[in-house]
Phi, psi and omega in degrees: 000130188255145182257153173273174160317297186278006159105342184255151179294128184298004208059020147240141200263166183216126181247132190235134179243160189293324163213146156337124171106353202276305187303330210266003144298323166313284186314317173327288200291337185271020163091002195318241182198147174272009199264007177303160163312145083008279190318294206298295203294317183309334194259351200098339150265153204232123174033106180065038160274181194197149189269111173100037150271345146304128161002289176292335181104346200244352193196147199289171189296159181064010187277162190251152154249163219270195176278333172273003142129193200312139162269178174305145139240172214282166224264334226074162174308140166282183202291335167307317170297331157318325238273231186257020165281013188244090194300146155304185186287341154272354158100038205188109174317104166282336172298327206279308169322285193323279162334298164291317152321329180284300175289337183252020163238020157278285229270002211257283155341280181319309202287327194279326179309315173295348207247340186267006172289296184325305193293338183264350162310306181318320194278266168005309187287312201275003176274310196319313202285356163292345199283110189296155191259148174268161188297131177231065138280169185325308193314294177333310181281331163330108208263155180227127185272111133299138149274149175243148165278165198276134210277330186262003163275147162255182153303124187050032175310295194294003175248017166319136175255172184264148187268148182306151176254002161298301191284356188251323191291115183313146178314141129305128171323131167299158186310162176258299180259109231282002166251359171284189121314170198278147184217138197282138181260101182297339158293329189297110203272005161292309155300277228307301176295343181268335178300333176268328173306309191286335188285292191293344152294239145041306190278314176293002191255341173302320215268337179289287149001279186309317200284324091026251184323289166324311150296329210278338153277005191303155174293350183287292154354310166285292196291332180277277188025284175318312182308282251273325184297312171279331164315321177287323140318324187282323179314313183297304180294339175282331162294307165298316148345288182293303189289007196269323178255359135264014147276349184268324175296334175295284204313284201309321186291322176294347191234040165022046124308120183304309189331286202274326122024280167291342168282323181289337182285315171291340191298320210269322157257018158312323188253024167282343168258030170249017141298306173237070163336304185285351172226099198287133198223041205312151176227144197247175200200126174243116226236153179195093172304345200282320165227044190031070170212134256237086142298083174319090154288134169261135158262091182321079143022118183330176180236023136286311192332302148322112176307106208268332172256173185278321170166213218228151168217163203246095153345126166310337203260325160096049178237144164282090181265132167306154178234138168277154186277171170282143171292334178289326200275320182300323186291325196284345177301318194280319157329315208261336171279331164307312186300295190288331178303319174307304202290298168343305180268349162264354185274300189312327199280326188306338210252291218283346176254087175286272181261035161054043168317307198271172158244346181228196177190074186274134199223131169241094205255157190219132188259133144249161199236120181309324186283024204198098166356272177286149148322181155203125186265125171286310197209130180223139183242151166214107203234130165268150208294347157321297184276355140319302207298310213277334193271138146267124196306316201233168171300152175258154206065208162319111205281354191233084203236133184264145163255140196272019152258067159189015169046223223266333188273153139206150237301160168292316187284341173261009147300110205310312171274354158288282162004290199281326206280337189264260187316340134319011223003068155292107170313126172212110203314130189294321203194104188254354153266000148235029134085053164239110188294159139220183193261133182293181194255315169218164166262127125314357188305285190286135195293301196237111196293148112280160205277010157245009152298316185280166177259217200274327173286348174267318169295298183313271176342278169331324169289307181286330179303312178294316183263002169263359145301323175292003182111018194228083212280197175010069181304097178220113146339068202282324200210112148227133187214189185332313209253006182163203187193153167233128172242193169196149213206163184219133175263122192262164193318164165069354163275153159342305182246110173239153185113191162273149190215122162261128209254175124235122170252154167208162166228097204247149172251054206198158179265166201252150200231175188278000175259016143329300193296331190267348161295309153309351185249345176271340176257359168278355192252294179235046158281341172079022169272156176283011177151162231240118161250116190279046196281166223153138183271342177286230162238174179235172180273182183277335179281313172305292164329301201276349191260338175302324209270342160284156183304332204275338189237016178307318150334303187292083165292155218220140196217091172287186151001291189274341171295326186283331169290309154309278222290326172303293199279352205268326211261327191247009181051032184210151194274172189210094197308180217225123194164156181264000000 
C-alpha cells in the first residue's frame, strides 16, 4: 500500500515477492499447468496479461476495486501455507520424502560409524597384544629397603654445632689509605646497617640452636623418635621377610618343585596381560616334573569379538541393510588375534625361566562356550626349549604395521604370527565359526601323566632322559611324530648299554608283532650299530619273545610297558601311570 506525505493512504497496493520465481514454484506445487508464461508467474501476472491493464495499471484484469481505490491482489500462499499440508500431483509430500530419506541415510551412517569403531577396537587389541612382555623372574621381584629420617632431623642435626658470630659478620669496609692498616669507618651508616642486620641473624639462629638442643630430650620427642624407629624397623623386617621367602620359592623353583613352577608361571603371565585389561585372557599353568615340561590352558576371547559386518548401505526403497563380511576374513581376523595372545604366552613363559627348569612348553587355547559343556581346543602347541630358543615369538620392530592395500586386515598365510606360530608346528584350527576343533597335544588334566597323557615332545624327552641315565650319551633323533620316534645313540664302555645303539620307542595300545623286530633289525645293519632297542608302552606278542630269543636276534632288546614305567621311578624318581 502506498502512503502520502501526510501518512494516509493513496489506494494503491504493490505487491513484492521475496525472489524471482517464487509464484512459479508456488503453482508448481499447486498442480499448475506448465503452459503458464515463465515471465507472467515471475512479475505476478497470469499468462497473456499485460502491464496497465487494470483500472490502476497494477492489478490484473477484471478485479473490482475496494471503496479506497483498487483492491490488492492476492499474493499466493505464505510461508505457512507452503509447509507440509500441500501434497504433489501423486497425492505423497515430497519435503516429507525427502526427510525420510534424510533420516535413514543418518541413520544409516551413525550405524556403519559403530561397526566401524569395533573394527578399530580389534585393530587396537591385535598392536596391544603384540606387545612385548617383561620378564618376572626372581631378580624382578626383589623388594629393596630405604630408610627415611626422622622429618625434625635435618642433616647432621645431632652434631649440630653452635653458630658463630664469625659466619654472620659483614666483610669490613678497605682501608682508605692502601698503606695504613685496615680501619673500620665507624661512620658509614651503610656498614652500620648490615651490622645490626648480620647482630639480629645470629641472635635468631642461636636462639633457634638453643631451642633445638633443648627440645631434642623432652619425652614427647623422644616417643615420636622411637615411634619412627620402630616403624622403620618394621619396614625393614618386612622387606627382609619377603626377600627371604622368595629366595626359598628360588630354591624349591630350582629343585622343579610343581608348587613353585607353577606360582612364577602364573605371576608372569598374569603380568603379560596388562597390555590388554580390557579383553581378558586368563591362562593357567601345569607343571610335570616327569618331563618338565610346562601345560599352559589358554582361555580364548569370544568369537563375537570380531566384527562379522563391514557397515550399513541404504536400499533404494529406503530400508537399511547390512553389509556382511566374508567368513574366511572374519575367521582369519580371529586367528591372528589368537596367534598372538598364544605367542604372548609362550614369550612369558620362556622370559620368566631364567635357569632353565623347563625343557617344553605345550599351549592349548580353549574357546568356551556357556552354550555348550565341553571346551573347544583352536589351537594347540607343543615346543621345545630349542624350539623356543631359535622362532622369535613376536614381530620384530614394529609390532602392528596396517598396509595400505589391506586396511586394518591381513591374509592368513602373511600374517606375521600365524607365521611364527605355524613354525613352532602348531595346530590350528581352519575355522572357527564353524566350531572345528583339533586335538591338544597334551592334558593338563592328570597329577600323575600316563604316557599317552604326554605329548609327542614330552614322550622324546622322556625316552632320552631314561636311556641317557642308563648310560646312553649322543643322543640324535632321526624320525618323530605323534606316536613315537627313531634315534641312535652310544654307549660308552663299561656302562649298562654300552656300543652303538638304534632305539624305537613307540606308544602303542595295540601289542607290537613281529615284523616290527625285523623292521628293526634291518636298521641295526644299516645305521652299521651293534644292537637294536625295541620300547615300547605296551606289550610285545608271544611271537615276539620268541623271535628275541633266537641266536639271529639277540642283539635286539626288548622294554614293554611295565620296564617304563619301572626304569621311570628307577632312574628319575618319579611315577608314571599305567596306560596305553
Amino acid at each position: 500500500m502506498q502512503y502520502s506525505a501526510d501518512g494516509q493512504s493513496d489506494g494503491t497496493a504493490t505487491v513484492q515477492f521475496p525472489r524471482p520465481g517464487f509464484l512459479a514454484s508456488v503453482f508448481r506445487d499447486l498442480g499448475a499447468e506448465d503452459e503458464q508464461d515463465p515471465e507472467g508467474a515471475a512479475t505476478g501476472r497470469p499468462s497473456g496479461g499485460k502491464a496497465g491493464d487494470g483500472p490502476s495499471g497494477d492489478v490484473p484484469t477484471g478485479s473490482d476495486p475496494g471503496p479506497d481505490g483498487p483492491e490488492a491482489p492476492a499474493a499466493g500462499p505464505g510461508p505457512a501455507d507452503r509447509g507440509a499440508g500441500h501434497p504433489g500431483p501423486g497425492g505423497a509430500d515430497p519435503d516429507e520424502a525427502v526427510a525420510v530419506h534424510a533420516r535413514a541415510a543418518a541413520l544409516t551412517h551413525h550405524r556403519t560409524l559403530a561397526v566401524q569403531s569395533e573394527h578399530d577396537r580389534l585393530a587396537d587389541l591385535l598392536r596391544r597384544a603384540a606387545l612385548p612382555v617383561s620378564a618376572m623372574d626372581f631378580e624382578s621381584q626383589l623388594r629393596h629397603y630405604q630408610p627415611r629420617p626422622y622429618p625434625a632431623d635435618g642433616p647432621g642435626a645431632a652434631d649440630e654445632p653452635e653458630p658463630r658470630w664469625e659466619d654472620f659478620a659483614p666483610a669490613e669496609p678497605p682501608a682508605a689509605d692502601p698503606e695504613s692498616g685496615p680501619s673500620r669507618r665507624l661512620l658509614d651508616s651503610g656498614y652500620q646497617r648490615e651490622l645490626a642486620q648480620a647482630r639480629l641473624t645470629h641472635q635468631r639462629a642461636l636462639r633457634e640452636w638453643r631451642t633445638r638442643r633443648a627440645e631434642a630430650g623432652s619425652p614427647a620427642v623422644d616417643e615420636s623418635r622411637r615411634a619412627h624407629e620402630a616403624a622403620e624397623e618394621a619396614r625393614a623386617r618386612a622387606v627382609r621377610e619377603y626377600n627371604e621367602s622368595l629366595e626359598e620359592c628360588r630354591r624349591a623353583y630350582r629343585l622343579a618343585e610343581p608348587a613353585a613352577v607353577e606360582s612364577l608361571l602364573e605371576r608372569a603371565l598374569a603380568a603379560a596381560e596388562t597390555a590388554t585389561q580390557d579383553l581378558p585372557a586368563p591362562c593357567r599353568a601345569v607343571f610335570r616334573p616327569l618331563t618338565r615340561t610346562a601345560v599352559l590352558d589358554l582361555d580364548l576371547p569370544p568369537l563375537e569379538l570380531v566384527p562379522s559386518l563391514t557397515g550399513y548401505r541404504l536400499a533404494p526403497d529406503g530400508d537399511i541393510l547390512p553389509v556382511p563380511r566374508p567368513p574366511a576374513d572374519r575367521a582369519t581376523d580371529y586367528l591372528r588375534l589368537v596367534a598372538r595372545l598364544a605367542l604372548r604366552a609362550l614369550q612369558a613363559a620362556d622370559a620368566v625361566d631364567t635357569d632353565e627348569i623347563l625343557a617344553g612348553v605345550v599351549l592349548n587355547g580353549w574357546l568356551r562356550d556357556p552354550a555348550t559343556a565341553e571346551p573347544l581346543c583352536l589351537v594347540s602347541v607343543d615346543a621345545d626349549r630349542d624350539a623356543l630358543a631359535r622362532t622369535r615369538l613376536l614381530p620384530p620392530g614394529t609390532p602392528y604395521e596396517e598396509r595400505d592395500d589391506e586396511g586394518v586386515y591381513a591374509d592368513a598365510e602373511q600374517d606375521e604370527a600365524l607365521v611364527r606360530l605355524r613354525q613352532l608346528g602348531a595346530a590350528v584350527t581352519p575355522d572357527p565359526y564353524d566350531r572345528v576343533g583339533v586335538q591338544p597335544a597334551a592334558q593338563a588334566g592328570a597329577t600323575v601323566p600316563a604316557a599317552s597323557d604326554l605329548s609327542a615332545n614330552e614322550f622324546a624327552q622322556l625316552v632320552r632322559d631314561l636311556l641317557t641315565r642308563g648310560g646312553i650319551t649322543q643322543w640324535s633323533v632321526r624320525l618323530r611324530g605323534p606316536a613315537g620316534l627313531v634315534a641312535t645313540g652310544e654307549g660308552a664302555p663299561g656302562t649298562a648299554l654300552p656300543g652303538r645303539w638304534v632305539v624305537w620307542a613307540s606308544r602303542d595300545t595295540g601289542p607290537v608283532g613281529a615284523e616290527q623286530i625285523e623292521t628293526l633289525a634291518e636298521a641295526v645293519g644299516e645305521e652299521s650299530a651293534e644292537r637294536g632297542l625295541r620300547l615300547t608302552t605296551g606289550r610285545f606278542t608271544e611271537e615276539v619273545l620268541d623271535l628275541t630269543a633266537e641266536e639271529s636276534h639277540r642283539h635286539i632288546h626288548l622294554i614293554d610297558g611295565d620296564g617304563v614305567r619301572e626304569l621311570a621311578h628307577t632312574h628319575l624318581g618319579l611315577p608314571l601311570a599305567t596306560g596305553g
